[in-house]
C-alpha positions in Angstrom: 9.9 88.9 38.5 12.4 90.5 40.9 13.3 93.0 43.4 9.4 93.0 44.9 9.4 93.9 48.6 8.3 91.5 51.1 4.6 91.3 52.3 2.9 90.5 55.7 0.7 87.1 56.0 -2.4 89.3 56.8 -2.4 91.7 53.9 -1.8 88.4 51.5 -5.2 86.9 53.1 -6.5 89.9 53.2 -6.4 90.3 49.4 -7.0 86.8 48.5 -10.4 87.4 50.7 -11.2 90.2 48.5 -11.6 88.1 45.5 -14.6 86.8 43.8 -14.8 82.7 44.2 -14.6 82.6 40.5 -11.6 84.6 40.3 -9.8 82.6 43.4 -9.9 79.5 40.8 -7.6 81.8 38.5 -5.0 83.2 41.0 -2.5 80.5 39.9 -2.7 80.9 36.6 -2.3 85.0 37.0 0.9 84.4 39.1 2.5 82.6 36.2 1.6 85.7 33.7 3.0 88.1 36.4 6.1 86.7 36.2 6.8 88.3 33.6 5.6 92.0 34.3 8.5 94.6 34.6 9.5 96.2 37.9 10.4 99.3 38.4 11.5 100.7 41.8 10.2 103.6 43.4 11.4 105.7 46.2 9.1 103.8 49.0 8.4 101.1 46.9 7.9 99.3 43.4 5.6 99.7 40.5 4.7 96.5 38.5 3.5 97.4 34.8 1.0 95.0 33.6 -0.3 96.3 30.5 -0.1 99.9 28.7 -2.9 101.1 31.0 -2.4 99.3 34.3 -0.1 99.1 36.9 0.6 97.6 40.4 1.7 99.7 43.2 3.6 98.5 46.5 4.6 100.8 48.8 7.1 99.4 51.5 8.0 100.5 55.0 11.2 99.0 55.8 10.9 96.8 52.4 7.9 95.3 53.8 4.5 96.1 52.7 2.4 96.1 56.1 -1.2 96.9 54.9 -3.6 96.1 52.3 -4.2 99.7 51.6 -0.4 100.0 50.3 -0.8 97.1 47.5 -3.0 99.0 45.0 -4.2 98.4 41.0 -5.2 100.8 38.5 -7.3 98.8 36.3 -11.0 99.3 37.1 -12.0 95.9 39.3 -9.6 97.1 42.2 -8.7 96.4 44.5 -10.4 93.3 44.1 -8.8 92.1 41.2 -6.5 89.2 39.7 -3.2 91.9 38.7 -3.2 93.1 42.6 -3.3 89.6 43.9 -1.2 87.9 41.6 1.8 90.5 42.4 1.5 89.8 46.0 1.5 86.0 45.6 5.0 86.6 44.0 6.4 88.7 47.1 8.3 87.0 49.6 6.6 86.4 52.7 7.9 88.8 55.8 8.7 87.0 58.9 11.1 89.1 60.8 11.2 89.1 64.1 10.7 92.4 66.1 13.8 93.1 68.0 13.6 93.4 71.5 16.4 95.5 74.0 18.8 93.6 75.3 19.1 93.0 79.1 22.0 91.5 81.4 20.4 88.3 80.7 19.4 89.0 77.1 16.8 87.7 75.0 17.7 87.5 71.9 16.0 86.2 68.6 16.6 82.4 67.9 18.5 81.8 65.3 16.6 81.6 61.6 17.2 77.5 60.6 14.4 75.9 61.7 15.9 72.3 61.9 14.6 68.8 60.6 16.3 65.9 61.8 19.6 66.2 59.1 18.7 68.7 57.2 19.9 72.2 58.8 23.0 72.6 60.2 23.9 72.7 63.6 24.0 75.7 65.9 21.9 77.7 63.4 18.7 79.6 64.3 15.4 77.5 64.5 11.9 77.6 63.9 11.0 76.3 66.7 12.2 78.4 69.1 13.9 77.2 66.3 12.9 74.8 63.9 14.9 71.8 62.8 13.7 70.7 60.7 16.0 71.3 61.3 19.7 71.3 61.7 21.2 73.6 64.1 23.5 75.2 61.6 21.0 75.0 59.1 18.1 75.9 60.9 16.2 79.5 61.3 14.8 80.9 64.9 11.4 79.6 65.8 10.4 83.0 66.1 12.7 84.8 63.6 11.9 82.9 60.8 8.5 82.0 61.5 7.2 85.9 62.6 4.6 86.0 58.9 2.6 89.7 59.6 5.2 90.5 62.6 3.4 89.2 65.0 4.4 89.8 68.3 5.4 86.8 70.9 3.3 85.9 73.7 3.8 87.4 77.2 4.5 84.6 78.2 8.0 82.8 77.0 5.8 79.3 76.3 2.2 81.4 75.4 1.0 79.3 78.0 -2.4 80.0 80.6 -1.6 81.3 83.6 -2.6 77.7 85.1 -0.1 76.2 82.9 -2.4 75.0 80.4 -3.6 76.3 76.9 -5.6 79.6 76.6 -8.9 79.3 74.4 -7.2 81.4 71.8 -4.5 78.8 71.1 -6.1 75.7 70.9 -8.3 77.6 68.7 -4.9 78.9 66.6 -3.9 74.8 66.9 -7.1 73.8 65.2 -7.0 76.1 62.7 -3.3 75.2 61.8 -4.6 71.3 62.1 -7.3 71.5 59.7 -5.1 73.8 56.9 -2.2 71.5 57.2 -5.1 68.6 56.6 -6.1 70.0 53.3 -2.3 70.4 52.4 -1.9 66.9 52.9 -5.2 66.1 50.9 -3.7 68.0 48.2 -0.4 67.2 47.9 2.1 69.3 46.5 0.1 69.1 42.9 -3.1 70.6 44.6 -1.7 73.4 46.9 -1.9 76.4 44.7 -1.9 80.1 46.3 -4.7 79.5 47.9 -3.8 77.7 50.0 -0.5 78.2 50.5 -2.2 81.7 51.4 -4.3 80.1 54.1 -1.8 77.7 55.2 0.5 81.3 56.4 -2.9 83.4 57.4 -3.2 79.7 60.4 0.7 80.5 60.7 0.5 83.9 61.3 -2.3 83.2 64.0 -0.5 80.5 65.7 2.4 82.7 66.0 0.7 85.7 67.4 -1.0 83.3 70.2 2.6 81.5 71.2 2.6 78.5 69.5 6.0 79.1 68.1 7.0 75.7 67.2 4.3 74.9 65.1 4.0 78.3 63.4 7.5 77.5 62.2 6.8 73.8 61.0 4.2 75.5 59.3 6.7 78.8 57.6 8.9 75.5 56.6 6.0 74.0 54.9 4.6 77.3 53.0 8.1 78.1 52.2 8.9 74.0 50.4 5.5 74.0 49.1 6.5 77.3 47.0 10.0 76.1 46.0 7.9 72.5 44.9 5.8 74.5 42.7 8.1 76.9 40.7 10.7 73.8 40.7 13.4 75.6 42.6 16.7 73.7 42.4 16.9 73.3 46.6 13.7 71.6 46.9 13.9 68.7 48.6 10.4 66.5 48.5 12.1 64.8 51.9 12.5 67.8 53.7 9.3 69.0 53.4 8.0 65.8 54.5 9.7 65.5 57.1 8.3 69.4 58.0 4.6 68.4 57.6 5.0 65.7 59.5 5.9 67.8 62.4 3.6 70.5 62.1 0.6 67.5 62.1 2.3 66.2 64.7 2.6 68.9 66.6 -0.6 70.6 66.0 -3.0 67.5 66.5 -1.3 66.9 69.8 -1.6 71.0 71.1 -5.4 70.6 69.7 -6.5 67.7 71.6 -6.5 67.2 75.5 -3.5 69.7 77.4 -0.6 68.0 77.4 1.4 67.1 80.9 3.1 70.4 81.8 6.9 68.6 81.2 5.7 68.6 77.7 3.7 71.6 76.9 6.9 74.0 77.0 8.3 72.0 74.1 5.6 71.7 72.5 5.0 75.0 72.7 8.2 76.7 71.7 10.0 80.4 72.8 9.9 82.8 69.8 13.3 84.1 71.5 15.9 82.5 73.4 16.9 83.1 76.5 20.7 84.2 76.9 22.3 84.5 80.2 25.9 85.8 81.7 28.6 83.5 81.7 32.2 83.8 83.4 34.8 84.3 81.6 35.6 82.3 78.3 38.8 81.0 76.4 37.5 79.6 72.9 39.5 78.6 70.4 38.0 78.1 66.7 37.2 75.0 65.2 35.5 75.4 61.9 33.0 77.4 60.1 30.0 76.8 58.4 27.8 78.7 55.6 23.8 78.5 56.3 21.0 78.9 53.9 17.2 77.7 55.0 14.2 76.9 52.8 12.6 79.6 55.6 14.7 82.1 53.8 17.2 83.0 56.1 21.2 82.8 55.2 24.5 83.4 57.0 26.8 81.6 58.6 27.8 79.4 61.7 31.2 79.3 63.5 32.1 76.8 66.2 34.4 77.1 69.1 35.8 75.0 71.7 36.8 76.0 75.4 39.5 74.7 77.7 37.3 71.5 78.6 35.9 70.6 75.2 32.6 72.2 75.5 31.4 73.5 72.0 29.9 76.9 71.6 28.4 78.8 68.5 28.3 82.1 67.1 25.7 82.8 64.5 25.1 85.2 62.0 21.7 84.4 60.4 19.3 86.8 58.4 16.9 87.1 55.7 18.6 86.0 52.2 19.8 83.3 49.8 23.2 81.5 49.1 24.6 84.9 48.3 24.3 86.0 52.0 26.0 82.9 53.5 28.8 83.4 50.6 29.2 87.0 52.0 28.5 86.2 55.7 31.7 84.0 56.2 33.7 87.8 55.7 31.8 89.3 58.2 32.8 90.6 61.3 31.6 88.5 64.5 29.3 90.0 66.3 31.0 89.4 69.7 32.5 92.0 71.5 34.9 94.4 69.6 37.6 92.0 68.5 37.0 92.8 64.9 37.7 89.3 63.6 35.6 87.8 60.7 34.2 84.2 60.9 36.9 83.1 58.5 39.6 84.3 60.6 37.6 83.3 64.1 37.5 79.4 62.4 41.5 79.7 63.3 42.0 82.1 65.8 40.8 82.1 69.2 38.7 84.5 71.8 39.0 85.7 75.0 35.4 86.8 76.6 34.6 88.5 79.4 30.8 89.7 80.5 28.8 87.1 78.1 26.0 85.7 77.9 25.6 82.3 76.3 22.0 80.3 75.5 21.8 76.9 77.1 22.6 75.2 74.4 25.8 77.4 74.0 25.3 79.9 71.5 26.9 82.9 72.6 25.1 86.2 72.6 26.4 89.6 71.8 25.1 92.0 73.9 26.8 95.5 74.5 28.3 94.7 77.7 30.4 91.8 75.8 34.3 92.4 75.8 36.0 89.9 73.6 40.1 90.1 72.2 41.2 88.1 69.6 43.6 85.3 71.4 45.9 82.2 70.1 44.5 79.6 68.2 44.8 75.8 68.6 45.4 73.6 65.9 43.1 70.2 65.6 46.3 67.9 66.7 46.6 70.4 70.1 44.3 70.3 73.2 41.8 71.0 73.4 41.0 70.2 70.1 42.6 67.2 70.2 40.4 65.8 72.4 37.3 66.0 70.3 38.8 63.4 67.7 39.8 60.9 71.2 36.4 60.0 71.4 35.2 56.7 70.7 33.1 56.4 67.2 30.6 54.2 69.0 30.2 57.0 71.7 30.1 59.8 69.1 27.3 58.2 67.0 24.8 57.8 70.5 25.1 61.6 71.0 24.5 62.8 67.6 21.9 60.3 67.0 20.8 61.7 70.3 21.2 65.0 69.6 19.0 64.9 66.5 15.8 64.0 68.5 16.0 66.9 70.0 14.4 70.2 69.3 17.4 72.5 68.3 17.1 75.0 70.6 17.3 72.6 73.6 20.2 70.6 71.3 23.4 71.6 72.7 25.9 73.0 70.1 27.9 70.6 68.0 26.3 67.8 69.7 25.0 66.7 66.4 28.7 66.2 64.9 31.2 64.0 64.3 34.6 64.2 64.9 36.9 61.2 63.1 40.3 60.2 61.9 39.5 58.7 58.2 41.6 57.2 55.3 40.4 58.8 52.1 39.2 55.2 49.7 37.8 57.0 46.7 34.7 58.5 45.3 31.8 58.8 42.8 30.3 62.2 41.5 30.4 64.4 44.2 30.7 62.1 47.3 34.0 59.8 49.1 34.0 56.9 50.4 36.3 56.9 53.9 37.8 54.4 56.2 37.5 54.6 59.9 40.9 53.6 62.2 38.8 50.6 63.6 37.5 49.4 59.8 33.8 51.5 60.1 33.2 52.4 56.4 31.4 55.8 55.9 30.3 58.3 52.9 31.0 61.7 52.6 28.3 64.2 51.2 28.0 67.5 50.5 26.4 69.6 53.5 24.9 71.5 51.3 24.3 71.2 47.3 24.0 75.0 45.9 26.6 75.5 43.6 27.9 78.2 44.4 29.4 76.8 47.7 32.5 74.8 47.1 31.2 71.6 49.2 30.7 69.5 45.9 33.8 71.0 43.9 36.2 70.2 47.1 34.7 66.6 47.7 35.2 66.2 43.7 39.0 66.8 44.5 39.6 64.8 47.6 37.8 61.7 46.2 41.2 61.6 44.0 43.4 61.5 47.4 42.8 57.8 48.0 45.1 56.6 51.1 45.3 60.2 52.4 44.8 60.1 55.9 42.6 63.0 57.1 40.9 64.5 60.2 37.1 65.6 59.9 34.4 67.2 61.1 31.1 66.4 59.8 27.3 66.1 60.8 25.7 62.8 61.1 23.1 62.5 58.3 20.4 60.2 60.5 18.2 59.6 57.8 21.2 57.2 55.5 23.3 54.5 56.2 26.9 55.7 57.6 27.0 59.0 56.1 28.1 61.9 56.9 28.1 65.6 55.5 31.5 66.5 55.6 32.2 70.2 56.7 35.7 70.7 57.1 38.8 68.8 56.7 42.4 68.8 57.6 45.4 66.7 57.4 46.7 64.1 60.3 50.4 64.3 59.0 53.4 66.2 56.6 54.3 62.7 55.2 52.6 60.1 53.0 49.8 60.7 51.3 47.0 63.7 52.2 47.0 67.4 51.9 49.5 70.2 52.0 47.0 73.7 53.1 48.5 76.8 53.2 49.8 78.3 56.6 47.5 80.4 56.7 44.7 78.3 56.9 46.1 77.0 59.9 45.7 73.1 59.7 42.3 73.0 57.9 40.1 73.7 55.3 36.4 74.6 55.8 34.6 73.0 53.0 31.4 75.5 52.8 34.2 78.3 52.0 38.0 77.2 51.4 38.6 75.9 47.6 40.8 73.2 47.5 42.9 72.4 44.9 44.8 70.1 42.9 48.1 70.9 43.5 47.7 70.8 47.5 47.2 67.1 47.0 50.0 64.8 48.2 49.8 61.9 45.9 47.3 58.9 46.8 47.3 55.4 46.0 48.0 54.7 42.0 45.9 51.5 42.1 42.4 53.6 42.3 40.2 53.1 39.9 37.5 55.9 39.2 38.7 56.7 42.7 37.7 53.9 44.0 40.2 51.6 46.1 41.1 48.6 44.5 38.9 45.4 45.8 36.4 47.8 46.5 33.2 48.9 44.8 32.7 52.3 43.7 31.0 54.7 46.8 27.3 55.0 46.5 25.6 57.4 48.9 23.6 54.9 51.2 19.7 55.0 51.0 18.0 56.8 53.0 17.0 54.3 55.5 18.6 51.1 56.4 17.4 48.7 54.1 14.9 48.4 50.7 11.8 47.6 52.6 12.8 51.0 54.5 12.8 52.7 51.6 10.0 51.3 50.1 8.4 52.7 53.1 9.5 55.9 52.8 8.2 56.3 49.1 4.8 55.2 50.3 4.7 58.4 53.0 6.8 60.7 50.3 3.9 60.4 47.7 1.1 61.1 49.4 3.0 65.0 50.1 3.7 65.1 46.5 0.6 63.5 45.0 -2.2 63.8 47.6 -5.1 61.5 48.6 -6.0 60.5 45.3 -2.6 59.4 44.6 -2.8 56.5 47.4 -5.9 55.9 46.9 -4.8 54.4 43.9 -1.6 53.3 44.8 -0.7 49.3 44.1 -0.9 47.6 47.5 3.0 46.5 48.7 2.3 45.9 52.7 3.0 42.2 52.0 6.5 43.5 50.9 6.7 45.1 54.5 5.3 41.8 55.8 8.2 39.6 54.0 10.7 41.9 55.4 9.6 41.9 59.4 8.0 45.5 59.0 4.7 44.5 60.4 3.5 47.2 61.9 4.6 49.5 58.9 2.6 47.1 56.7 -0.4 47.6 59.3 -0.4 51.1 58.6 0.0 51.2 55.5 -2.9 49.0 54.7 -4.8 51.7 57.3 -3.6 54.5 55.3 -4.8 53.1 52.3 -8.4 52.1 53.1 -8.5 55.6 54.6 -7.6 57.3 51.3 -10.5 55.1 49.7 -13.2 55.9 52.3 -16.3 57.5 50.6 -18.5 57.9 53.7 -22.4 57.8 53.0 -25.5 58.8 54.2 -28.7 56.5 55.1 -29.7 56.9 52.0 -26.5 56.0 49.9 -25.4 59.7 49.1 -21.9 60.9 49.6 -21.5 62.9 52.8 -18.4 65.5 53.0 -15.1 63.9 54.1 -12.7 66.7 56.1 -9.8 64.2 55.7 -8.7 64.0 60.0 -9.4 60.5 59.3 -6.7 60.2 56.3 -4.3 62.9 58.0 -4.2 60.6 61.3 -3.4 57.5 59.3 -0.8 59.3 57.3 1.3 60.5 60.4 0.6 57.6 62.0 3.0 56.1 59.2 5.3 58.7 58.8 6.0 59.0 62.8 6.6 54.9 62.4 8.8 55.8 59.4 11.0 58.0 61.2 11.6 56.0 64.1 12.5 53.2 61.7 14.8 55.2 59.8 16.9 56.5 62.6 16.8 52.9 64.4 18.0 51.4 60.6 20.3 54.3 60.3 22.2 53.8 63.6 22.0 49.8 63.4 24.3 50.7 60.4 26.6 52.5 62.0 27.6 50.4 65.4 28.1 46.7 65.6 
């Protein structure tokens, strides 16, 4: 099914509330008939035909159907009834942001990438004020993409009391987004049918409207992987949205429990906008370029700059839509000033801008008072750019590993990337094995995998260049051993083996939307074999921590989000294998984990008492939380002597 208009968090609970308990145990099964029900649009809306005598009618306002009363059924058990519900299941899920004037010192919506650590790409939009989990150029506004029902941002920037502390209302939001993302966990991805999924955004859409921004975007991350696990959508990633419930548990648990010290609580808290204010005037000069698209739904694209000392800066454009949007985006004009130069062209040109304003982590805003004329550019070898690729690698690895910790709106721009001189030594599939100047050996992956982005297509081609001698710019993956996604390229010399780009691409190739190809290859070393380097095995991307007992680990906090309780409950005891390999207080807690999973509490009398699963859900993040700290320590052991 296609083309249906997007629907508010409230009027999906609302109608799931409707139904009959013994209809509620149907709903999934009624969403996979509906998919295939013809649509036909209307002029304020759609109709969905179910049968010769009943239809489904949406009506829209703005494309988003606001009210219960505007999702309506013609068959006789409306509007509480299976066809009604099972077309809104299928809608997208509204979380726009409502736009607010801008101001000298604008506040403007965060970008829409909610970040996890690796997985969105820097300088994009988060969830948490952004969310991560995401990556800065990857990740969607904490607000933006989070906003389910349009709910409208505390008065507050934080949502907090006016003694600092939490109101009643959100610790009462926190609890209730606690105990749904407890029953996801329960469940697993095979359990968490509309439902709830459906409750699961109804806690979101409550946490959001009280202030907790960060969590209510952990938890549109969730909702949004959960959907994409269930109808087997090629972008899911089982990792990802591990890594998301993790942080919405963590998060939630710690804003439900006793007020957090007031350095914390704004963090904790999140801003469903960020704050933008005046900066003098700016020389930037354009580095690279960077296509976006979230699991939160949002797409576009992300250019970086550079000023006169070094400093990175961003400029975003990030809305509601899939890899067809970032395809598009990269051709659109920037929204900065009047200087009426796409991000494609920006990526090799430069800026002059007076009257800005800027975030703090250096993503420049575009109010109306913005001037900005298209200037020079600066190649990589030329300062400032140069710079960037003087830095130590030792140096560089500390701030992105760094950086990463960090929630993205309070991660400065480009802080997360890496900037190297590398000697191409083959490939395998779609990723390249590279040689550092000072003998560091690192993989090249795709920064992101849709195929319609040439990422994997132009790493296919420069896996064939072995001995070319390259410049890069790519974003530390924290979660695998020396990797890094590679995001645009360019060549260190005319002579010997590497590439020849056109002039007009100005020194280098941005892999997320240039197209190499074969014939601006100078030729590499004949000795390769299956492009690997002769005396040298074959590039395999690193696992995703440092070592097998790692990743052992990591599989034992994967399948509980995929299978559930039950799964680990019956799952073949390996904390001996954590033992054996010095992980002794992951085999501690796995072993807690596990006897949690099995506990059947009973009553004085024998019977079995109801379980809410806090118990289970503690031990699991417990784990995960040890997981992730082990990964990034195993990650950057691999990386630095």
């Amino acid at each position: 099914m296609t083309a249906l208009p997007a629907v508010t968090a409230p009027v999906l609970a609302e109608a799931l509330d409707a139904l009959p308990a013994r209809l509620r145990r149907k709903v999934d099964d009624a969403v996979v008939r509906a998919r295939g029900w013809p649509v036909t649009g209307t002029a304020d809306g759609v109709t969905v035909r179910v049968d010769e005598s009943t239809t489904v009618t949406l009506v829209a306002v703005d494309g988003v159907v606001r009210g219960a009363a505007d999702a309506r059924c013609s068959c006789l058990l409306a509007p509480n009834c299976l066809h009604r519900m099972a077309v809104l299941a299928l809608a997208p899920v509204d979380d726009a942001v409502p736009a607010q004037p801008s101001t000298p010192s604008a506040v403007r919506p965060v970008d829409p990438s909610v970040g996890r650590p690796g997985g969105p790409v820097p300088g994009a939009p988060a969830g948490v004020a952004v969310a991560p989990p995401a990556d800065a150029a990857t990740a969607p506004p904490a607000g933006a993409a989070a906003a389910a029902g349009g709910g409208t941002p505390a008065p507050r920037a934080a949502g907090a009391a006016s003694d600092g502390g939490l109101t009643d209302r959100q610790r009462v939001a926190a609890e209730g987004l606690w105990r749904v993302a407890v029953e996801v966990l329960a469940a697993g991805v095979v359990g968490c049918g509309v439902v709830l999924r459906t409750a699961l955004l109804r806690a979101v859409h409550e946490a959001r409207a009280n202030g907790l921004h960060r969590a209510a975007a952990s938890g549109t991350r969730v909702a949004a992987g959960l959907r994409a696990a269930r109808e087997a959508e090629p972008h899911h990633r089982l990792a990802e949205l591990t890594d998301d419930l993790r942080e919405l548990l963590a998060v939630s648990r710690r804003l439900r429990g006793a007020t957090p010290p007031a350095d914390e609580l704004g963090a904790l808290l999140g801003v469903a906008r960020r704050a933008y204010d005046p900066q003098a005037g700016l020389r930037l000069y354009g580095l690279c370029t960077v296509p976006v698209v979230t699991d939160s739904g949002y797409a576009g694209v992300v250019t970086y700059l550079a000023d006169r000392t070094g400093r990175l800066w961003t400029v975003a454009d990030l809305a509601p839509g899939d890899v067809g949007r970032a395809v598009g985006a990269g051709d659109a004009t920037v929204a900065v000033g009047e200087s009426g130069l796409s991000h494609r062209q920006l990526t090799r040109a430069g800026l002059v801008v007076s009257g800005g304003t800027a975030s703090d982590s250096g993503q420049l805003g575009a109010g109306r008072a913005v001037r900005a004329v298209r200037a020079a550019g600066a190649g990589w070898a030329d300062e400032p750019l140069a710079a960037l690729w003087t830095q130590p690698l030792p140096d560089q690895v500390r701030r992105a590993f760094d950086a990463v910790t960090l929630p993205v709106p309070e991660r400065p721009a480009g802080a997360d990337l890496l900037f190297l001189t590398v000697r191409v030594l083959g490939g395998h599939e779609h990723t390249v094995l590279v040689e550092t100047g000072d003998g560091a050996v690192l993989t090249l992956t795709a920064a992101d995998e849709h195929a319609v982005l040439p990422y994997r297509d132009n790493l296919r081609l420069l896996a064939r260049a072995a001995g070319a001698e390259l410049r890069l710019v790519g974003r530390l993956d924290p979660a695998r051993r020396a990797t890094v996604q590679a995001l645009s390229v360019g060549p260190t010399s005319v002579d010997g083996p590497g590439l020849d780009l056109p002039e007009s691409w100005a020194g280098h190739a941005d892999l997320g939307f240039d197209r190499l190809h074969s014939s601006q290859l100078r030729a590499g070393d004949p000795g390769s074999v299956d492009g690997a380097s002769p005396g040298r095995a074959g590039p395999v991307p690193g696992p995703r921590v440092g070592d097998a007992a790692g990743g052992l680990l990591r599989r034992q906090v994967e399948r509980v989000v995929s299978g559930g309780r039950a799964v680990q409950a019956l799952a073949d005891p390996v904390a001996q294998r954590l033992r054996l390999a010095r992980l002794d207080l992951g085999a501690q807690l796995l072993t807690t984990l596990g006897d949690a999973a099995r506990a059947r509490p009973r009553d004085a009398f024998g019977r079995l008492t109801a379980d809410d699963g806090q118990a289970f859900a503690e031990s699991w993040l417990a784990l995960a939380v040890y997981e992730g700290a082990a990964s990034r320590a195993l990650a950057e052991a691999s990386w630095l002597p």
